[in-house]
N, C-alpha and C positions, 0 to 999 in steps of 0.2 A: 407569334401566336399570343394572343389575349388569354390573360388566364380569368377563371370563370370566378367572379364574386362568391357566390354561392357551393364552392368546391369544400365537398366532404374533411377534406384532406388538411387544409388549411385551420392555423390556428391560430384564435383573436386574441392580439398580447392583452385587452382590457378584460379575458374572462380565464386569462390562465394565470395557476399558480400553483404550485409546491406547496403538497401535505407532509409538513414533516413530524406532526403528529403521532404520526408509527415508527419514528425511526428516534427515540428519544436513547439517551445514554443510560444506564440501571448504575446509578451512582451509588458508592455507597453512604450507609448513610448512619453516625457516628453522634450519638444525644442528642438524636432527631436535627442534626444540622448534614446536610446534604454534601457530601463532598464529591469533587471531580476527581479520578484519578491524575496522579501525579505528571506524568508524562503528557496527558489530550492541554493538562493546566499550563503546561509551560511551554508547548507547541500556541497555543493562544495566546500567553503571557507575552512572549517573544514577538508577535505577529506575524509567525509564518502563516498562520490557518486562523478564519473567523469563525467559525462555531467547532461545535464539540463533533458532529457529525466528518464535517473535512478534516480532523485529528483522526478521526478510528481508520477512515480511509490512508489515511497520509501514512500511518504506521502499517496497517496492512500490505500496503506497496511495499513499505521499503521492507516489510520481514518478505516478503513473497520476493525483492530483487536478493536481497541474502541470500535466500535457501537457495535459489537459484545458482548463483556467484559457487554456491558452496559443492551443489554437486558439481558443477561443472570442475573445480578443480578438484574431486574428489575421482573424477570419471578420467580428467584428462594424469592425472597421479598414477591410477591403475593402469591405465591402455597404453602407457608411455614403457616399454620392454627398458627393466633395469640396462646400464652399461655391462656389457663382458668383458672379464680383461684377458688378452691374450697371452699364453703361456709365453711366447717368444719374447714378449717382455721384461718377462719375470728374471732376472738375474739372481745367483746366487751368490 
């Protein structure tokens, strides 16, 4: 099947692009010299992440696999029935 030139659906890589003009960092900002938080600085410094945008993401992740990690061993700690020890063991 011929796909239709003219199809709504399709998008032309020479007329697309990423506004990331709304998604800027609220850095603070310290005798008017701008600073980046410490943590987004050294995720970039290192080159795991190239802008400040894929840092706020990249820690979001990983606090949201924590929290995650955390109930579950908080969940799997309660529903786990303490051991019983059985009297007949018990010597005196």
């Amino acid at each position: 099947m011929l796909q239709n030139e003219n199809n709504s659906n399709s998008i032309n890589p020479d007329q697309f692009s990423f506004d990331e003009s709304r998604f800027k960092i609220r850095s603070r900002t310290v005798l008017n010299i701008v600073k980046v938080p410490a943590m987004i600085g050294f995720l970039i410094r290192i080159k795991i992440v190239k802008t400040e945008n894929q840092a706020v993401g990249l820690l979001i992740s990983m606090a949201a696999v924590f929290l995650g990690i955390s109930v579950f061993i908080i969940i799997r700690s309660v529903a786990v029935p303490t051991a019983q020890i059985n009297p007949n063991f018990i010597t005196k």
